[in-house]
Residue frames as a rotation matrix with the C-alpha (Angstrom) as fourth column:
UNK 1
0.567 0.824 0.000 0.00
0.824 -0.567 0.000 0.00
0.000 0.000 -1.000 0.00
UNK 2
0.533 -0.298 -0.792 2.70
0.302 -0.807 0.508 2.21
-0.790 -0.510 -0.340 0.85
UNK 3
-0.493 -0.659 0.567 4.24
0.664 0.137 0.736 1.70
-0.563 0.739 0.370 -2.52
UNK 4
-0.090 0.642 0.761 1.31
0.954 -0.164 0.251 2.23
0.286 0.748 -0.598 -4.25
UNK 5
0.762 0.090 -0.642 0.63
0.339 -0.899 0.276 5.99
-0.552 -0.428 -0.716 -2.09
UNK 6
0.078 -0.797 -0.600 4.37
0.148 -0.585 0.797 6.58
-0.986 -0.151 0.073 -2.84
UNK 7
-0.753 -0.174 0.634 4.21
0.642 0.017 0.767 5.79
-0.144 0.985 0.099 -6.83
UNK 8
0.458 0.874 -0.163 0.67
0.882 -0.470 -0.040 8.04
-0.111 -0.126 -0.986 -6.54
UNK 9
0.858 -0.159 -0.488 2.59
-0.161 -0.986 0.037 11.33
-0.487 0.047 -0.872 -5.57
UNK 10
-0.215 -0.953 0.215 5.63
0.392 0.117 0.912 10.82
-0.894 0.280 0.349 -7.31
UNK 11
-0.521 -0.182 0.834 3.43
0.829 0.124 0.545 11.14
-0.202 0.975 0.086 -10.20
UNK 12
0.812 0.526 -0.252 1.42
0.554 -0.831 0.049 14.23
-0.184 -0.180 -0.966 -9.13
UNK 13
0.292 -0.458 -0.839 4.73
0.037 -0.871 0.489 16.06
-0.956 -0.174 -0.238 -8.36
UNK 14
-0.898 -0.313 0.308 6.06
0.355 -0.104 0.929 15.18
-0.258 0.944 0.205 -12.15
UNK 15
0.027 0.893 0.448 2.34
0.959 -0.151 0.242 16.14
0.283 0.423 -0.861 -13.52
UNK 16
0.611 0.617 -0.496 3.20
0.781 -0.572 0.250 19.18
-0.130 -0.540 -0.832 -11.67
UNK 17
0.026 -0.862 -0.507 6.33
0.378 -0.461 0.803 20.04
-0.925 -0.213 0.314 -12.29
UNK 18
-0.310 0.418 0.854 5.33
0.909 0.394 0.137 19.30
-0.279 0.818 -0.503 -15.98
UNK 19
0.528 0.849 0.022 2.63
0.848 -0.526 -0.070 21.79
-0.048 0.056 -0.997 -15.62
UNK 20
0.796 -0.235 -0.558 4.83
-0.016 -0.929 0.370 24.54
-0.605 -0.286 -0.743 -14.19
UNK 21
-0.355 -0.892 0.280 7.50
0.529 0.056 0.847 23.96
-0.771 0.448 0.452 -16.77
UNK 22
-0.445 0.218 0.869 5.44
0.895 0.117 0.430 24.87
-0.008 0.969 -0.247 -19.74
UNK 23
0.532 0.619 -0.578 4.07
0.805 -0.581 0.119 27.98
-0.262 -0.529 -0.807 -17.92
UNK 24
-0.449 -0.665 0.596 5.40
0.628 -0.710 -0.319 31.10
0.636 0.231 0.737 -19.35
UNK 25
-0.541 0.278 0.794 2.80
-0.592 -0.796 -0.125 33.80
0.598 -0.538 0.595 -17.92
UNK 26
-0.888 0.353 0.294 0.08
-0.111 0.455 -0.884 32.95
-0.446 -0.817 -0.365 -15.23
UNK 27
-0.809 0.533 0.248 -3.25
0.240 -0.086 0.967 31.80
0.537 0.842 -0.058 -16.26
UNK 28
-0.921 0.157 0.358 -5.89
-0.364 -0.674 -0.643 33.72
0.141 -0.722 0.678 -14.89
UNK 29
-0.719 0.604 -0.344 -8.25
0.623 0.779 0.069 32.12
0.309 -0.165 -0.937 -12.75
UNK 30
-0.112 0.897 -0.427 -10.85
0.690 -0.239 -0.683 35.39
-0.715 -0.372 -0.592 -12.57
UNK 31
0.781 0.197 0.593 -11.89
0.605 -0.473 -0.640 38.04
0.154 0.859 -0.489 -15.62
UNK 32
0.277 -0.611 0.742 -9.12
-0.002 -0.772 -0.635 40.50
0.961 0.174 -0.215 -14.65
UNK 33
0.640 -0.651 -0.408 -6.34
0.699 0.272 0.662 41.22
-0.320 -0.708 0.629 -12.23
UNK 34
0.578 -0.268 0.771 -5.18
0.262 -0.834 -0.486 45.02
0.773 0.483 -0.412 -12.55
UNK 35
0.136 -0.991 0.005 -1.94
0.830 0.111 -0.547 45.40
0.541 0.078 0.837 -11.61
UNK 36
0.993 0.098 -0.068 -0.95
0.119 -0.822 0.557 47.79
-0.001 -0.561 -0.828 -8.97
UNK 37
0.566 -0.652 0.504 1.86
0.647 -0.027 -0.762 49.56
0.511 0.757 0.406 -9.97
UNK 38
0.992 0.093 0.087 3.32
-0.037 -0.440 0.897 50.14
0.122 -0.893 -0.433 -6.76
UNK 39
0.170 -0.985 -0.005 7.24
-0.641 -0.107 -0.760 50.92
0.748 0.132 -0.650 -6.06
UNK 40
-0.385 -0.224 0.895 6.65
-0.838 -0.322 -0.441 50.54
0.387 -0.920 -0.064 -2.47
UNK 41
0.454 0.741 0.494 4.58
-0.786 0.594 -0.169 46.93
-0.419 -0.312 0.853 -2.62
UNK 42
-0.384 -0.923 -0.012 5.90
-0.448 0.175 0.877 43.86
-0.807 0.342 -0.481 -3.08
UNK 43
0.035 0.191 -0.981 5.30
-0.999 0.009 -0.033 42.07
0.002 0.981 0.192 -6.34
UNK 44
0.428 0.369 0.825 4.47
-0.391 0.899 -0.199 38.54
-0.815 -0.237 0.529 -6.67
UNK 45
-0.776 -0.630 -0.045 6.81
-0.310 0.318 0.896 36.30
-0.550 0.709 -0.442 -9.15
UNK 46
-0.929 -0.065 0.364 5.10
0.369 -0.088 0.925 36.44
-0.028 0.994 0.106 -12.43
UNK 47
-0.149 0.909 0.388 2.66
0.760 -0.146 0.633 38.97
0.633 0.390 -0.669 -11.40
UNK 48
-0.692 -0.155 0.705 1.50
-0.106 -0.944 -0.311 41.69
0.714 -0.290 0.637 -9.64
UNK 49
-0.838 0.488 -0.245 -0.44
0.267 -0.024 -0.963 42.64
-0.476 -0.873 -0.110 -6.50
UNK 50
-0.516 0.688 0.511 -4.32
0.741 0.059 0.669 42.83
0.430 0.724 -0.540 -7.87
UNK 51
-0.929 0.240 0.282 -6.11
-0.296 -0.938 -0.179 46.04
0.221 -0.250 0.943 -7.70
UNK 52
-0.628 0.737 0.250 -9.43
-0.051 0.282 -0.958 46.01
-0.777 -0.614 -0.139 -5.57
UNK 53
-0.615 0.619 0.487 -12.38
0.778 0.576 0.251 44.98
-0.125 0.534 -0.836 -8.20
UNK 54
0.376 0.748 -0.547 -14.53
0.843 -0.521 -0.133 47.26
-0.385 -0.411 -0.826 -6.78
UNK 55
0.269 -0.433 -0.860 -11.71
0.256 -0.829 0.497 50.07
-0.928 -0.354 -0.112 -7.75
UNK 56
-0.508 -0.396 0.765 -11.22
0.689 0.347 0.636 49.16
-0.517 0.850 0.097 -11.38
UNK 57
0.554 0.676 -0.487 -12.34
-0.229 -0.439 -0.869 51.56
-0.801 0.593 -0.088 -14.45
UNK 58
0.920 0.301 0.252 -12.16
0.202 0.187 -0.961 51.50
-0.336 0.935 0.111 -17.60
UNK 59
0.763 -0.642 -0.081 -8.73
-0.644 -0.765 0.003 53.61
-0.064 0.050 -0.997 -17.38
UNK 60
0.014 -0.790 0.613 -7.09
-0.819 0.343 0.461 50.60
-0.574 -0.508 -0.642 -16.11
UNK 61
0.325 0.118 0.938 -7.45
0.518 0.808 -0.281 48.88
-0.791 0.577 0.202 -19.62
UNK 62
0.910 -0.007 0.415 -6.97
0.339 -0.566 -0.752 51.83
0.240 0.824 -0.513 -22.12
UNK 63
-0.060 -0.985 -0.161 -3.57
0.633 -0.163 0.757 53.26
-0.772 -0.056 0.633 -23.18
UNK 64
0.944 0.306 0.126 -3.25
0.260 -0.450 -0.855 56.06
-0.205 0.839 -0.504 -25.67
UNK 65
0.706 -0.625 -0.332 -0.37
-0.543 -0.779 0.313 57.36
-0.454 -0.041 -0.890 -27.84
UNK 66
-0.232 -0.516 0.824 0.72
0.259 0.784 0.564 54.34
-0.938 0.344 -0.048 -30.23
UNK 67
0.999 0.039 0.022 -0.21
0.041 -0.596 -0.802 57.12
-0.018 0.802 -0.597 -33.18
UNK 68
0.652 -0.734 -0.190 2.79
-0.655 -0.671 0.346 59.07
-0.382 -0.101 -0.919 -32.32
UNK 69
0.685 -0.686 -0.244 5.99
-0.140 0.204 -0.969 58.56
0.715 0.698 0.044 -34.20
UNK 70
0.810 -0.475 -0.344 8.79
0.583 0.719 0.379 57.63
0.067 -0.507 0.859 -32.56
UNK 71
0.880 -0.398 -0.259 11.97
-0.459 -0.851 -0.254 59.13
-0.119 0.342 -0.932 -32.08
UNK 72
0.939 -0.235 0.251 14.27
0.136 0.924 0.357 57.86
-0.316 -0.301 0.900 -34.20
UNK 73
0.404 -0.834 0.375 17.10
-0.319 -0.513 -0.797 60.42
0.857 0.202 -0.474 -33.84
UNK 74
0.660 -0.239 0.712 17.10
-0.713 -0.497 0.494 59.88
0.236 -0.834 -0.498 -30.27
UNK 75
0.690 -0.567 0.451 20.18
-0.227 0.422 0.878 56.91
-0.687 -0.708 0.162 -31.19
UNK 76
-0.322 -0.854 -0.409 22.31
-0.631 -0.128 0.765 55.79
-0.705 0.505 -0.498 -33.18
UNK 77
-0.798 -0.035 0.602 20.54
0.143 0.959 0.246 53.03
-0.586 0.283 -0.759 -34.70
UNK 78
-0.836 0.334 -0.435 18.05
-0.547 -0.566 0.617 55.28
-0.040 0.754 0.656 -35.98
UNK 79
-0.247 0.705 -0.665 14.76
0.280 0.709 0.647 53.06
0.928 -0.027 -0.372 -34.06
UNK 80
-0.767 0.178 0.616 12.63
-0.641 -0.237 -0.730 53.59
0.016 -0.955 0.296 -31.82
UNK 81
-0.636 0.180 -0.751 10.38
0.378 0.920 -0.100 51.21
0.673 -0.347 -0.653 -29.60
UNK 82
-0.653 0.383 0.653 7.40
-0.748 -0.463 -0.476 52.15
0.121 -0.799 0.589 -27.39
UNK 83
-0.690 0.136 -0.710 6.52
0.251 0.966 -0.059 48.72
0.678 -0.219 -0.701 -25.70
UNK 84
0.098 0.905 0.414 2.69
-0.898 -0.100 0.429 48.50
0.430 -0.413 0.803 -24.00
UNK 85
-0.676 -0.328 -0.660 3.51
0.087 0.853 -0.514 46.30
0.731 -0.405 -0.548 -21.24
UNK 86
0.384 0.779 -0.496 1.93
0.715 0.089 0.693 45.71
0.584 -0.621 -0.523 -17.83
UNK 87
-0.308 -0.591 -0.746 4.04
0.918 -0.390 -0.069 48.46
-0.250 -0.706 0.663 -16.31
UNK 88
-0.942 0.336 -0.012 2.22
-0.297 -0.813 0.501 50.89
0.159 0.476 0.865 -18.66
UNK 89
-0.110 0.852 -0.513 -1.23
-0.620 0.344 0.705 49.00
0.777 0.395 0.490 -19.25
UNK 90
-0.762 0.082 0.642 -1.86
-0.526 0.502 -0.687 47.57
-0.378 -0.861 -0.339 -15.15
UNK 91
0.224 0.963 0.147 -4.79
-0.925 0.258 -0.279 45.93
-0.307 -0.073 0.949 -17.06
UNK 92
-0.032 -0.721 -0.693 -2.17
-0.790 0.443 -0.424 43.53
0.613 0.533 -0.583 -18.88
UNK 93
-0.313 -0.385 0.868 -1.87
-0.913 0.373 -0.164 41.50
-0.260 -0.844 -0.469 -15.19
UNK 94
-0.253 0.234 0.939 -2.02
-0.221 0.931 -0.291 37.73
-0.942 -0.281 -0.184 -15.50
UNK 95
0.671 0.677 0.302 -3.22
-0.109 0.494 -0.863 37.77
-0.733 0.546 0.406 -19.48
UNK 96
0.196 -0.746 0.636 0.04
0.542 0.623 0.564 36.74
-0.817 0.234 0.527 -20.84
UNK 97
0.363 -0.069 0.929 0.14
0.782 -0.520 -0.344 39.66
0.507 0.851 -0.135 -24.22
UNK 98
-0.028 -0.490 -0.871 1.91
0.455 -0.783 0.425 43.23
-0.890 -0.384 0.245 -24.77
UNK 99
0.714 0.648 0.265 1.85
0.552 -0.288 -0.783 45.41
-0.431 0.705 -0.563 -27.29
UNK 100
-0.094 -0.605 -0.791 4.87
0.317 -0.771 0.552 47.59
-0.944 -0.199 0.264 -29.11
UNK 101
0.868 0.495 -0.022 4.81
0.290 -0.544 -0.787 50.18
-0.402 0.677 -0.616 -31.75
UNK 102
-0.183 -0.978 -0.097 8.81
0.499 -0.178 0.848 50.27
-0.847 0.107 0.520 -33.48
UNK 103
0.894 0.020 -0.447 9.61
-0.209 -0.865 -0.457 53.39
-0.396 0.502 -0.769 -36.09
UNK 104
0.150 -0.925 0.349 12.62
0.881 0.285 0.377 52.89
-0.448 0.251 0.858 -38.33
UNK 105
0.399 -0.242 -0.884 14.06
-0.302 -0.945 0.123 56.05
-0.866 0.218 -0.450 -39.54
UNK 106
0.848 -0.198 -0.491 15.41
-0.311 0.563 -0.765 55.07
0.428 0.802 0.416 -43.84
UNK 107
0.244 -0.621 -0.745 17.91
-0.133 0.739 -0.660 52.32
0.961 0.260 0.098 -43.35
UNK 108
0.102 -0.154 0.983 17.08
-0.994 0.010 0.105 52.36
-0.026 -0.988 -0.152 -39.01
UNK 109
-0.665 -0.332 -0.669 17.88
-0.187 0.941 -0.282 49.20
0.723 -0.063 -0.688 -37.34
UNK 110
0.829 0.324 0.456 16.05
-0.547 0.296 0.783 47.36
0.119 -0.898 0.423 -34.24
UNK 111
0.182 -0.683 -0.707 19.37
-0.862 0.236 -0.449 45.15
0.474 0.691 -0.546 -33.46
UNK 112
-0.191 0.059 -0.980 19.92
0.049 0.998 0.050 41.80
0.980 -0.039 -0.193 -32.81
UNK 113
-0.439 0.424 0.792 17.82
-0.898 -0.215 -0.383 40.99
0.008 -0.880 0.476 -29.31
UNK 114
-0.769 0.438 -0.465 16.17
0.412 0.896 0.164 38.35
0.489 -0.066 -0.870 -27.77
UNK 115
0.078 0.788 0.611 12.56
-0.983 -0.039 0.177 38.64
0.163 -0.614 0.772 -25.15
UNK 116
-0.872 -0.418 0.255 13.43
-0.488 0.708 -0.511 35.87
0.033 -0.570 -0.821 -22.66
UNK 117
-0.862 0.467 0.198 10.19
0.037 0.448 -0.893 35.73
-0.506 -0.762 -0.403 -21.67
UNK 118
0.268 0.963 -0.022 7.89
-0.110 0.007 -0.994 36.03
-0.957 0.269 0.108 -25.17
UNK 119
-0.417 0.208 0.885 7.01
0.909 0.089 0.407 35.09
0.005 0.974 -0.226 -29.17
UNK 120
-0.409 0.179 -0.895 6.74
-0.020 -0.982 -0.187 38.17
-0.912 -0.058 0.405 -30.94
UNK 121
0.166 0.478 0.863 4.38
0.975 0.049 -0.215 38.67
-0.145 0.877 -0.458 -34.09
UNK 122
-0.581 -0.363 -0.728 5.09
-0.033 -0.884 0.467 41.44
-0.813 0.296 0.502 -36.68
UNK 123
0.413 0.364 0.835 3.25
0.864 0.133 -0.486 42.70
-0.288 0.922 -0.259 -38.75
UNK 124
-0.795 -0.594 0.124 4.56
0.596 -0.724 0.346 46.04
-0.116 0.349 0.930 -41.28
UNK 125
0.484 0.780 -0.397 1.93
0.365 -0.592 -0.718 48.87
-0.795 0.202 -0.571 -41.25
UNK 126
0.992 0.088 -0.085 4.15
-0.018 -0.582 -0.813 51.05
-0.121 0.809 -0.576 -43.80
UNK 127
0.227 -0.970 -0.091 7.81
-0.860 -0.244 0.448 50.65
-0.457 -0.023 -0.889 -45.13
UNK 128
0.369 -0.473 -0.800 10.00
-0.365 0.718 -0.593 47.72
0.855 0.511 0.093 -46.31
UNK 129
0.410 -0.233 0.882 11.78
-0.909 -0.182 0.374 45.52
0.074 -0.955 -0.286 -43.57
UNK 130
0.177 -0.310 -0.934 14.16
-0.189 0.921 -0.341 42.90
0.966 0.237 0.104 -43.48
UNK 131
0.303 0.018 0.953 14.02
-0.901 -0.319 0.293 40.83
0.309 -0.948 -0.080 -40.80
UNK 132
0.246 -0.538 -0.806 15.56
-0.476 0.657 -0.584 37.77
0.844 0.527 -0.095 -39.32
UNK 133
0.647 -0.275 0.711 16.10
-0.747 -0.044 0.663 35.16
-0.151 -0.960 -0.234 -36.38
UNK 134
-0.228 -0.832 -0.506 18.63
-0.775 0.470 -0.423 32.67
0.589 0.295 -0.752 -35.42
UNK 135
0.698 0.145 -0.701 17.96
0.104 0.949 0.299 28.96
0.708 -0.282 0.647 -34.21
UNK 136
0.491 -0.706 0.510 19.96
-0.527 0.226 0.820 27.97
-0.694 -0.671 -0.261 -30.93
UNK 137
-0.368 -0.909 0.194 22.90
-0.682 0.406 0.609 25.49
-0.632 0.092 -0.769 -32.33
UNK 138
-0.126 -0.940 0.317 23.97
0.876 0.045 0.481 24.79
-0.466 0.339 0.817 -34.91
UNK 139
-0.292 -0.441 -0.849 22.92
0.529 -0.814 0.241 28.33
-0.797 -0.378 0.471 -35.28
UNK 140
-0.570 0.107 0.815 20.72
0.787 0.354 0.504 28.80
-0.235 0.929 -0.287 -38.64
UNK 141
-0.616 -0.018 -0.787 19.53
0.295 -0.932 -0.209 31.76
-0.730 -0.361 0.580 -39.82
UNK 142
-0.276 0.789 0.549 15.83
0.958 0.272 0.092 32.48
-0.077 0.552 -0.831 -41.15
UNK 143
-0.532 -0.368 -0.762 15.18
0.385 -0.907 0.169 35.66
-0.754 -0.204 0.625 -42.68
UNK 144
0.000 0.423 0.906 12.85
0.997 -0.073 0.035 37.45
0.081 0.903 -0.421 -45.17
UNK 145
-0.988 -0.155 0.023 12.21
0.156 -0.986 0.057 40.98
0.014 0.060 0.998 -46.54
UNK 146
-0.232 0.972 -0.025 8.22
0.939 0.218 -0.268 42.32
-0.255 -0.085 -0.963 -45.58
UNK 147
-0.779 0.137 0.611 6.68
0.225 -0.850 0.477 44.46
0.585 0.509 0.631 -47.03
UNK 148
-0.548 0.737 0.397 3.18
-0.812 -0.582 -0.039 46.70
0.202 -0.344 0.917 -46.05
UNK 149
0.518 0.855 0.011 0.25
-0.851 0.514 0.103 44.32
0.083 -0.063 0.995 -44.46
UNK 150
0.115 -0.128 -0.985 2.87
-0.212 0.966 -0.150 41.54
0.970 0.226 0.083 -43.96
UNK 151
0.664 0.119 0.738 3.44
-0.746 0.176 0.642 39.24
-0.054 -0.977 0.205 -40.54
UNK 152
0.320 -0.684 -0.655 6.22
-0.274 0.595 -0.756 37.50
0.907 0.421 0.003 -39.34
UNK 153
0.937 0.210 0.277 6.87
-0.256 -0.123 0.959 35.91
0.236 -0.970 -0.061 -36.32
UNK 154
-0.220 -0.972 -0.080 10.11
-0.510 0.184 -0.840 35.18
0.832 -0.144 -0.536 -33.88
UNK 155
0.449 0.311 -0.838 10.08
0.311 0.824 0.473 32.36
0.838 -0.473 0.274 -31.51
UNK 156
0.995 0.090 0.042 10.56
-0.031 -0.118 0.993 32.77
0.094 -0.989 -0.115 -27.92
UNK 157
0.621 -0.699 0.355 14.02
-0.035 0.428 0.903 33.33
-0.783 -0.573 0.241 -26.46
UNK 158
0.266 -0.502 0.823 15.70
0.952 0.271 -0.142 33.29
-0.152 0.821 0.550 -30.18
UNK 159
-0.704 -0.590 -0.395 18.45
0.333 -0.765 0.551 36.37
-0.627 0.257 0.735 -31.39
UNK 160
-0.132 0.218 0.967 16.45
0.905 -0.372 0.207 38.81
0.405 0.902 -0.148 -34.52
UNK 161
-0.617 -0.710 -0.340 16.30
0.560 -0.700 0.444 41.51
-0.553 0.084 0.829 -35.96
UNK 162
0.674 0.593 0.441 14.38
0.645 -0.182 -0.742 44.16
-0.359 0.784 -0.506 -38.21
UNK 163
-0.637 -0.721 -0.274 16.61
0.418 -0.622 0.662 46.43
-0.647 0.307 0.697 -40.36
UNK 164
0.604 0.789 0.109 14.74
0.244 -0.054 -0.968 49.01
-0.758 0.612 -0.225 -42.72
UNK 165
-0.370 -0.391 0.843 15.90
0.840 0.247 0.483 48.10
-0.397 0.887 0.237 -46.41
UNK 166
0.256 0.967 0.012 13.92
0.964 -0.254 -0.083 51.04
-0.077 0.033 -0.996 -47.50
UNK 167
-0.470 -0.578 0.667 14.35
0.715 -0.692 -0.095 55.15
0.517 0.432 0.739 -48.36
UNK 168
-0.231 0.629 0.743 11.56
-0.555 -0.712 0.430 56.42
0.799 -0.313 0.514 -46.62
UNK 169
-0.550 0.114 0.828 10.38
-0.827 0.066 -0.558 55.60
-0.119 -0.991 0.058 -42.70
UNK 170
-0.139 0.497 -0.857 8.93
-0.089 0.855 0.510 52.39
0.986 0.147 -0.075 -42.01
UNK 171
-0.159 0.648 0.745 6.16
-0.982 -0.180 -0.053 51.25
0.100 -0.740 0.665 -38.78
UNK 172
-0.187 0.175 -0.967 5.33
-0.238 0.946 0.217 48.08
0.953 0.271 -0.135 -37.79
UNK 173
-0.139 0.543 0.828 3.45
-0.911 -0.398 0.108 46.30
0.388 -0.740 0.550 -34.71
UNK 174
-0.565 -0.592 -0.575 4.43
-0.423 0.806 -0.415 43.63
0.709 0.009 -0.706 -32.42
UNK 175
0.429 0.354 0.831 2.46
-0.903 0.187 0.387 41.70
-0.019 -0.917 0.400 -30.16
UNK 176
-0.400 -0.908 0.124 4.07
-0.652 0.187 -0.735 39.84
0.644 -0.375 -0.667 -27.55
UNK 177
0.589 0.563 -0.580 2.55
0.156 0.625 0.765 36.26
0.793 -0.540 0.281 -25.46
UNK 178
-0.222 -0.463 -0.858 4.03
0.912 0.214 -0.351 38.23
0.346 -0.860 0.375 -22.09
UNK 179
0.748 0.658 0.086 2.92
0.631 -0.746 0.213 40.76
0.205 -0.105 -0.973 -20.19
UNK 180
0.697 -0.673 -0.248 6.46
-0.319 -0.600 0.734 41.45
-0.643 -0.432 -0.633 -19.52
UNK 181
0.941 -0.301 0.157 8.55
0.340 0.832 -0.439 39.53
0.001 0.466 0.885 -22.26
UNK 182
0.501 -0.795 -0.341 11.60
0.086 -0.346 0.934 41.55
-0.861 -0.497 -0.105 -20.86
UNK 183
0.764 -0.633 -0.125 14.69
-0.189 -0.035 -0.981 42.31
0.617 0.774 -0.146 -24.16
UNK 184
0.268 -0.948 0.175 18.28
0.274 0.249 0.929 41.49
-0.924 -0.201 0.326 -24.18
UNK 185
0.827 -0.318 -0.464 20.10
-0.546 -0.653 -0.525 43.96
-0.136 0.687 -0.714 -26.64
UNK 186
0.840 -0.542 0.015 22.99
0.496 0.757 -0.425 41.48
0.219 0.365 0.905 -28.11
UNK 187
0.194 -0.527 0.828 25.54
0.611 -0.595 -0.522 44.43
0.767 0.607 0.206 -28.24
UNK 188
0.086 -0.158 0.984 24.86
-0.760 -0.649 -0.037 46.36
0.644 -0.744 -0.176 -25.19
UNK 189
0.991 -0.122 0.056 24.33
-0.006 0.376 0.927 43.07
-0.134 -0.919 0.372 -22.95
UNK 190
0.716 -0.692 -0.091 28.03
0.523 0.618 -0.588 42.09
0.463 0.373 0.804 -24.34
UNK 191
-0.272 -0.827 0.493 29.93
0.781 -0.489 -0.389 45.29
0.562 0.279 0.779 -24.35
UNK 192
-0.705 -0.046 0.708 28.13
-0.364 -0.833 -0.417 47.61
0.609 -0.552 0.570 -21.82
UNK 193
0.275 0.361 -0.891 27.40
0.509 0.732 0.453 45.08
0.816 -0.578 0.017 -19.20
UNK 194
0.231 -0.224 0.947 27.79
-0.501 -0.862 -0.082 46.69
0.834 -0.455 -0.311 -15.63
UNK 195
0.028 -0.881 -0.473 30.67
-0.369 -0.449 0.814 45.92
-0.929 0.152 -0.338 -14.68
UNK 196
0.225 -0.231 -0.946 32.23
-0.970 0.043 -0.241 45.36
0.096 0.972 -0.214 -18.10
UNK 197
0.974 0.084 0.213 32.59
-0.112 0.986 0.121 41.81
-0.199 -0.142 0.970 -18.71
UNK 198
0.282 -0.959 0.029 36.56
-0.125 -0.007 0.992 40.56
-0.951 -0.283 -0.122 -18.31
UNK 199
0.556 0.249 -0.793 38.37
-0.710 -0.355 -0.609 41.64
-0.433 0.901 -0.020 -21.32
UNK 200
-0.890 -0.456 0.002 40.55
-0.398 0.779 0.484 38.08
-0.222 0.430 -0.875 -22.23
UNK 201
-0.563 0.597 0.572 36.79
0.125 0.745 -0.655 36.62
-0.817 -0.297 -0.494 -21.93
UNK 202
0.725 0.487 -0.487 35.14
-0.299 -0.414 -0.860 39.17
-0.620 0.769 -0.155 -24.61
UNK 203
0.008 -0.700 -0.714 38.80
-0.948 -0.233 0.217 38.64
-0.318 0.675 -0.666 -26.76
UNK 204
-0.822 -0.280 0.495 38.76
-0.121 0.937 0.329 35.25
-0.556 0.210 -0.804 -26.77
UNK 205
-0.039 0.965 0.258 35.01
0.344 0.255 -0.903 34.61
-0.938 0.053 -0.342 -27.51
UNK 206
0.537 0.595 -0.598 35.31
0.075 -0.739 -0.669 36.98
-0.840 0.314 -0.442 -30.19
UNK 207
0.089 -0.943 0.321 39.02
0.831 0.248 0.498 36.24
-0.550 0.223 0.805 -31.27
UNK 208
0.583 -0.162 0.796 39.95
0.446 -0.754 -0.481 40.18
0.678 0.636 -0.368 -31.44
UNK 209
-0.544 -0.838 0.048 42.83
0.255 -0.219 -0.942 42.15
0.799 -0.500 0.333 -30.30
UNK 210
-0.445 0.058 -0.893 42.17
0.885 -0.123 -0.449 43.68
-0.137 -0.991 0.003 -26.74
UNK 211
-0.833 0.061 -0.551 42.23
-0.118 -0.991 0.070 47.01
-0.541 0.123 0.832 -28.06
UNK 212
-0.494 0.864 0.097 38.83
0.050 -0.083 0.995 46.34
0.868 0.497 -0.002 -30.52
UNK 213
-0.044 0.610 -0.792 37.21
0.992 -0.071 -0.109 44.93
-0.122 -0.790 -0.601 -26.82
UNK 214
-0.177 0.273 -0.946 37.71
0.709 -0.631 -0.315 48.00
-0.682 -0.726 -0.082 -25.37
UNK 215
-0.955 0.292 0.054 36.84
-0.146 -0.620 0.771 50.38
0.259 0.728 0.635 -28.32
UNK 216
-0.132 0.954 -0.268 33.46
0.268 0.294 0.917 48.61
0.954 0.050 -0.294 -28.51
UNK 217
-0.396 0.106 -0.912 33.19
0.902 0.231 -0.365 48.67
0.172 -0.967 -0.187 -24.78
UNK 218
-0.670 -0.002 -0.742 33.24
0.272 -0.931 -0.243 52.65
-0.691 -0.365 0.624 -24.73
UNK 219
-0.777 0.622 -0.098 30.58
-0.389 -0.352 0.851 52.82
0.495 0.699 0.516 -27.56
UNK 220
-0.343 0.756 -0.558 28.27
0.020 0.599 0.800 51.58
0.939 0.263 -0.221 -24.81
């Protein structure tokens, strides 16, 4: 009998663990769960403290201001990004989506990045865009050029890219299966990590002199 009990939960806790592996966001187990966007409160691992029901309006669902251009002087790369997360949009809490609005300025970049923690869908609203991700090992690299009204997606956790091919400004809209799907800039995590990552570690990896490391390093 005791066997049988002990083979019983063994397989609950795998059925569970299971469960909580495949879990990216939470699934929500009432109509809504608005996010209090509190410095000063703590936060609950993959979610937020829920605003009172009773306190909820309409406000705490609506976002405005995904007209507006970007600015895409305000880097070098000549893109800009204005990401509707749950940190903007407290209505976001627990339903696993985000929203961003990216601007390429003629020949802007977005540059190579991952989102740890979401699949992103693109579609182009106006411009040309080449875009592209990379498989994990052996490292393969899918990639197309979209035009107006197209969609293209990047898998979870995978390197890409958009780059406008294009003479004249280009728009496009991304939704994201995280309310938070966090980025990792390739380039800046590398080279303007805080502290700087050790420079034999970047030279080697990279197999360049010392002196490139630390160039790059100071462009970040």
């Amino acid at each position: 009998m005791k066997k049988v009990v002990s083979y019983l939960v063994t397989v609950a806790l795998l059925a569970l663990a299971s469960s909580l592996a495949s879990a990216y966001d939470p699934s929500p187990l009432q109509d809504f769960c608005v996010a209090i966007n509190n410095t000063n409160s703590a936060v609950f691992v993959n979610g937020k403290f829920c605003k009172d029901p009773t306190l909820v309006t309409a406000n705490d669902f609506f976002f405005s201001g995904l007209n507006i251009p970007g600015n895409t002087a305000a880097n070098k790369v000549g893109s800009s990004v204005n990401l509707v997360n749950v940190d903007k949009l407290p209505g976001l809490n627990t339903l696993g989506i985000s929203l961003a609005r990216l601007d390429f300025a003629p020949y802007g970049l977005n540059p190579p990045h991952t989102h740890p923690r979401g699949t992103e869908l693109l579609v182009v609203i106006e411009g040309t865009l080449l875009v592209g991700f990379v498989t994990s090992n052996p490292n393969k690299l899918f990639t197309k050029v979209l035009n107006k009204g197209d969609v293209f997606v990047f898998p979870i956790g995978l390197i890409h890219f958009q780059f406008n091919v294009g003479k004249a400004n280009a728009v496009a809209f991304a939704g994201l299966s995280s309310q938070n799907p966090g980025l990792i800039t390739i380039a800046n995590a590398v080279f303007g990590s805080n502290p700087p990552i050790n420079l034999d570690v970047l030279a080697k990896a990279f197999q360049l002199d010392k002196n490139v490391v630390e160039y790059l390093q100071k462009q970040f």
